[in-house]
C-alpha positions as CSV (number, residue, x, y, z in Angstrom):
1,X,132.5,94.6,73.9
2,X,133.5,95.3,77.7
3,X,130.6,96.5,79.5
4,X,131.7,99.0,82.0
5,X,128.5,100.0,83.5
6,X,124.9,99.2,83.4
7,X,122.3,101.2,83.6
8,X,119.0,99.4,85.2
9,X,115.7,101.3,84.1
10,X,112.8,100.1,85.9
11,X,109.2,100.0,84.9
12,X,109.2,103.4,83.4
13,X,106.1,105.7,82.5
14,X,103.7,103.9,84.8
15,X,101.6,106.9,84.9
16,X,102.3,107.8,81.0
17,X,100.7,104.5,80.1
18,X,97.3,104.8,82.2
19,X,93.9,103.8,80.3
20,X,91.6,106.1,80.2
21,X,88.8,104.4,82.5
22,X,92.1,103.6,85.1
23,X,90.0,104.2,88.7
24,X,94.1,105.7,89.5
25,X,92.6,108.7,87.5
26,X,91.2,109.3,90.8
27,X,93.4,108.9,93.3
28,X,94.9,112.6,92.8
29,X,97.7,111.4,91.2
30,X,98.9,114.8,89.3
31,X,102.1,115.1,91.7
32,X,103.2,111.6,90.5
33,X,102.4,112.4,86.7
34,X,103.8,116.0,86.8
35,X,106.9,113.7,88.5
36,X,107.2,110.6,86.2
37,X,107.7,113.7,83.6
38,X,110.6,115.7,85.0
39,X,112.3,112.2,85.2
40,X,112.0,110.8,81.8
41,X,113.0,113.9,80.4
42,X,116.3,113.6,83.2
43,X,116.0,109.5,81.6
44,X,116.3,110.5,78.1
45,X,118.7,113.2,78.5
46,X,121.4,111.1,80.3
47,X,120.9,108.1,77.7
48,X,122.1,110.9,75.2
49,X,125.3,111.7,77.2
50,X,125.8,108.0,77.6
51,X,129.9,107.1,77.5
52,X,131.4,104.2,75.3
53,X,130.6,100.7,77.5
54,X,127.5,101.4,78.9
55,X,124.5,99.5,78.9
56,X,120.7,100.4,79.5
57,X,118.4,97.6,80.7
58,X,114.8,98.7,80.2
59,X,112.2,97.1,82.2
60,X,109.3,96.7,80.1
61,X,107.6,100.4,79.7
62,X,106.8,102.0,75.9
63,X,108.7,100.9,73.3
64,X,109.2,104.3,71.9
65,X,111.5,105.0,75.1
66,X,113.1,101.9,74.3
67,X,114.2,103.2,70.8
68,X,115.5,106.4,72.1
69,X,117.7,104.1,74.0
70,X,119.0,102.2,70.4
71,X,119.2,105.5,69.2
72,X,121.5,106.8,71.5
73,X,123.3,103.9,72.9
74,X,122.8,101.3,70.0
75,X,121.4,97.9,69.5
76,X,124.2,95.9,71.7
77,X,123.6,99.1,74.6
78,X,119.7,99.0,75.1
79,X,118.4,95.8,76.1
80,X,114.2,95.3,76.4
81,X,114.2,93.1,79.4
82,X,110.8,90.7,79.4
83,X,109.9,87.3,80.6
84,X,107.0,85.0,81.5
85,X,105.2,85.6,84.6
86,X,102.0,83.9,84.2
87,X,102.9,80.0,83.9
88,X,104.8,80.3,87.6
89,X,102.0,78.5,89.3
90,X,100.7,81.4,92.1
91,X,100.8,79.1,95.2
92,X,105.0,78.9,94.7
93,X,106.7,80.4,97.3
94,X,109.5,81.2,95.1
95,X,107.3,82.5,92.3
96,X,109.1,86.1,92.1
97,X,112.5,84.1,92.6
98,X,111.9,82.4,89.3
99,X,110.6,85.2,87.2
100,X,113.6,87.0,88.5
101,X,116.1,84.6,87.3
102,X,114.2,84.6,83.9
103,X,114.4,88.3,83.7
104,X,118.6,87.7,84.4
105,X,118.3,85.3,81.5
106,X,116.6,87.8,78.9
107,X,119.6,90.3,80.0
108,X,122.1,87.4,79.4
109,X,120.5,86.5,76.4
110,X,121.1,90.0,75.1
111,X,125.2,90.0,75.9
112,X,125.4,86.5,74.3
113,X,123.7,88.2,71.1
114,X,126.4,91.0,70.7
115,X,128.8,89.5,72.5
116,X,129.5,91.5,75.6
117,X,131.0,90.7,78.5
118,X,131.8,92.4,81.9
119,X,133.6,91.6,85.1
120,X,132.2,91.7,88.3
121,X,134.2,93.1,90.7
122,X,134.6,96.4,88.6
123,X,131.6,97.0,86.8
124,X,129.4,99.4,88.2
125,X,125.8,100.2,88.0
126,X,122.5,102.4,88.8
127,X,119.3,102.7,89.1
128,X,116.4,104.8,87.3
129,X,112.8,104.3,87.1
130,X,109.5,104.0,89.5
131,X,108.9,103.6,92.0
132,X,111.7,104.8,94.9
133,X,110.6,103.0,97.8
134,X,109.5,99.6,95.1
135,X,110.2,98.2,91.7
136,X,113.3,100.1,91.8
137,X,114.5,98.6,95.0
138,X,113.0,95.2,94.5
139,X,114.3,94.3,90.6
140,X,117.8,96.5,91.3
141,X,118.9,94.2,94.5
142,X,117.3,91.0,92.6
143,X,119.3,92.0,89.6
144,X,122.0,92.5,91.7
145,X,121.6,89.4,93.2
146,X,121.3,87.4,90.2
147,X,123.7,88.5,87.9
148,X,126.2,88.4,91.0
149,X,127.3,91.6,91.1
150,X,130.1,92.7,93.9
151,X,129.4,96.3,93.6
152,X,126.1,98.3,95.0
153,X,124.0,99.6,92.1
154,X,123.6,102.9,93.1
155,X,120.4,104.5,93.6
156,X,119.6,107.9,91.0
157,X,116.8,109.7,93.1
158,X,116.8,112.4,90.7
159,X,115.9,110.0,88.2
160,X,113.2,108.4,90.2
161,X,109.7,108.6,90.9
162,X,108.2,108.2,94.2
163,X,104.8,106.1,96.0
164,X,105.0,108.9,98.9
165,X,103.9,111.9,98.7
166,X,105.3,113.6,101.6
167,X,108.6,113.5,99.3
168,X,107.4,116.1,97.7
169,X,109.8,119.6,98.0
170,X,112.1,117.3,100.3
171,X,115.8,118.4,100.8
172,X,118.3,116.3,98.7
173,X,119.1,112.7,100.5
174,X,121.6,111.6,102.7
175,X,122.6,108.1,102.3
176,X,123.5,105.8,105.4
177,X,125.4,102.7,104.9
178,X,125.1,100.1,107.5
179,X,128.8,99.0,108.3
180,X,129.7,94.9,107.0
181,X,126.2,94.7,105.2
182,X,124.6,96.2,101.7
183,X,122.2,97.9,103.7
184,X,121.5,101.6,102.7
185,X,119.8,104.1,104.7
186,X,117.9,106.7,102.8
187,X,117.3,110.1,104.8
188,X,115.2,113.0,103.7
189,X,114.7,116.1,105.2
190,X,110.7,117.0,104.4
191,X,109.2,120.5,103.2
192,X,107.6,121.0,106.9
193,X,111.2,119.9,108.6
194,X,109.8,116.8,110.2
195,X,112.2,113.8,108.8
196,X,112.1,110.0,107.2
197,X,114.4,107.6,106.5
198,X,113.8,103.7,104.5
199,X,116.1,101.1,104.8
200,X,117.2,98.9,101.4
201,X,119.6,96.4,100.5
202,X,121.9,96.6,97.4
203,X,123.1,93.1,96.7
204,X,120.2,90.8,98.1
205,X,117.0,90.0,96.6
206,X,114.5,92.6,98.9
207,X,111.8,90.5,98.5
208,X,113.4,87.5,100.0
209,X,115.7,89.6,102.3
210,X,115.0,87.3,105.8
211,X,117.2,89.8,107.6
212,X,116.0,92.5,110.1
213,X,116.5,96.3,110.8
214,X,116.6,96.6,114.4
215,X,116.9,100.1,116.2
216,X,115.4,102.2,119.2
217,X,112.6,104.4,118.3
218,X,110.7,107.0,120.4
219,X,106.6,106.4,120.4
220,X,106.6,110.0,121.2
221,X,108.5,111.2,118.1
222,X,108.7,108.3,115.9
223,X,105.9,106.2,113.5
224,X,106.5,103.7,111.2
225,X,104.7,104.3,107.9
226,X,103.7,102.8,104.7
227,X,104.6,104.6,101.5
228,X,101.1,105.7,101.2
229,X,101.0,107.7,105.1
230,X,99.5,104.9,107.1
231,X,100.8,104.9,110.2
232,X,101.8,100.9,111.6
233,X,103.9,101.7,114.5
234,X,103.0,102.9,117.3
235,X,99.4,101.4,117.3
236,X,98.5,104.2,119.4
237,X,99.1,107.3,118.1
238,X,100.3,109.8,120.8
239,X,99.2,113.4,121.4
240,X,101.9,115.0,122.6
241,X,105.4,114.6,121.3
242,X,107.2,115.1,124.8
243,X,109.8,112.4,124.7
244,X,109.6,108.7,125.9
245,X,111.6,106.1,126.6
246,X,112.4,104.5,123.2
247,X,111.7,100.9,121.9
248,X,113.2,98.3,120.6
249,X,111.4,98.1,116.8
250,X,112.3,95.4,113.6
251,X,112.1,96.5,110.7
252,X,112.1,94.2,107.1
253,X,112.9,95.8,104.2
254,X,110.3,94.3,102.4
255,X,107.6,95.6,104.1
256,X,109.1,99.1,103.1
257,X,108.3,100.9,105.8
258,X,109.2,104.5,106.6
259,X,110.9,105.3,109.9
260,X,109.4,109.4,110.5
261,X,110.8,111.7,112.7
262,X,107.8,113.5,113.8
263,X,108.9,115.2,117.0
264,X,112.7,114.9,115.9
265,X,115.0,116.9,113.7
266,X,117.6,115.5,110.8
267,X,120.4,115.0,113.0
268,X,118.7,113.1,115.6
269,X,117.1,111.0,113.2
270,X,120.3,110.3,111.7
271,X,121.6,109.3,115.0
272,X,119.1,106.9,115.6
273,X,119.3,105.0,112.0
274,X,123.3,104.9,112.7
275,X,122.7,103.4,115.6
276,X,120.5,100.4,113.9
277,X,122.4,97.2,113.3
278,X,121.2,94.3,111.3
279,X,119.6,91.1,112.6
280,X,121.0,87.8,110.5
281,X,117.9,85.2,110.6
282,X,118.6,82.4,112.5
């Protein structure tokens, strides 16, 4: 069979799968739940529509999703994807590298078994699962990477859930590509009309990703945060947002930090990430 698209599903039902005694339990994690729901029923309504051709590739998560994938898409179109992780001795620098390539060979396994094949200029492919601003990121561009794909998976937000809650009741995104790189821009609008955008790349393995985000942000109106709110840029926060001379910040995608538009609307913000250009590592 020619597979004309591929469907990645990453870690799915992180929160679904919580022990009891989990100390997440208490980390006010009902947004994320009430979240991770809306999208697996989005997940398993979409693998129902799925067309002739298609593919899903489940990250480990419950079985019982798994088999609503076989039952809609068949044994050849829903593939469990699994490998060893704890045999890569944890001093190896390239530890992920290798349990990557070993997840790629679990999903090659699978088209060897029914026989499918695809080509890679034309097929195309997306992403579902948790988190947004991780797993789905990381594993999509190392999939990507490894199975030598020519064409962006694209990122489903609606079918995604999300580490940061300030997502919550955001406007729908707009996507930036950075011109001559697999760089996407992410760009939200937030529910009290401040503003954040995240860099990823598409094709290249994010955790290994050497290369740099560099662009010219305001101290006064701009912060550089972690997924969970934690402010790591400016180290000293200011007090008033009157507007200062921006500076010249790097950014690696890795670190998956959020560039905020604090005292800055959408449009500026956008300016300012269109402005950012990519620094190659030497």
């Amino acid at each position: 069979m020619q597979i004309e698209h591929l469907i990645f599903l990453i870690h799915p039902c992180c929160y679904e799968d919580l022990p009891a005694d989990s100390p997440l339990h208490r980390a006010n994690i009902d947004l994320f739940v009430a979240r991770e729901r809306e999208v697996k029923a989005r997940w398993v309504d979409e693998m129902a529509k799925a067309t002739s051709g298609t593919v899903l590739l489940q990250l480990y998560g419950p079985q019982a999703l798994f088999q609503t994938a076989v039952t809609h898409l068949g044994e050849a179109g829903a593939c469990y994807v699994h490998a060893e992780f704890d045999d890569i001795p944890a001093d190896d620098p390239d530890r992920l590298r290798i349990y990557y390539y070993r997840l790629t060979d679990s999903i090659r396994e699978h088209f060897d078994r029914f026989n499918l094949h695809f080509d890679l200029s034309t097929v195309t492919s997306e992403l579902w699962g948790e988190s947004f601003e991780g797993c789905m990121s990381l594993y999509g561009s190392a999939f990507a990477e490894c199975l030598g794909l020519r064409r962006p998976p694209k990122m489903r937000f609606e079918m995604a859930v999300y580490d940061s809650r300030f997502l919550a009741g955001a406007q729908p995104p707009q996507v930036i590509s950075l011109p001559g790189t697999d760089f996407e821009a992410w760009l939200f609008e937030l529910y009290d009309t401040t503003c954040a955008a995240l860099f990823q790349p598409r094709l290249t393995m994010q955790y290994y990703d050497e290369r740099r985000v560099r662009l010219q942000l305001d101290p006064a109106r701009n912060q550089l945060c972690t997924p969970l709110g934690f402010t790591v840029w400016p180290k000293e926060p200011p007090y008033h947002s009157t507007p200062r001379e921006p500076q010249l910040v790097t950014i690696r995608t890795g670190d998956r930090h959020w560039v905020r538009g604090i005292g800055m609307g959408i449009d500026e913000l956008r300016q300012v990430i269109e402005a950012a250009n990519v620094e190659l590592p030497e």
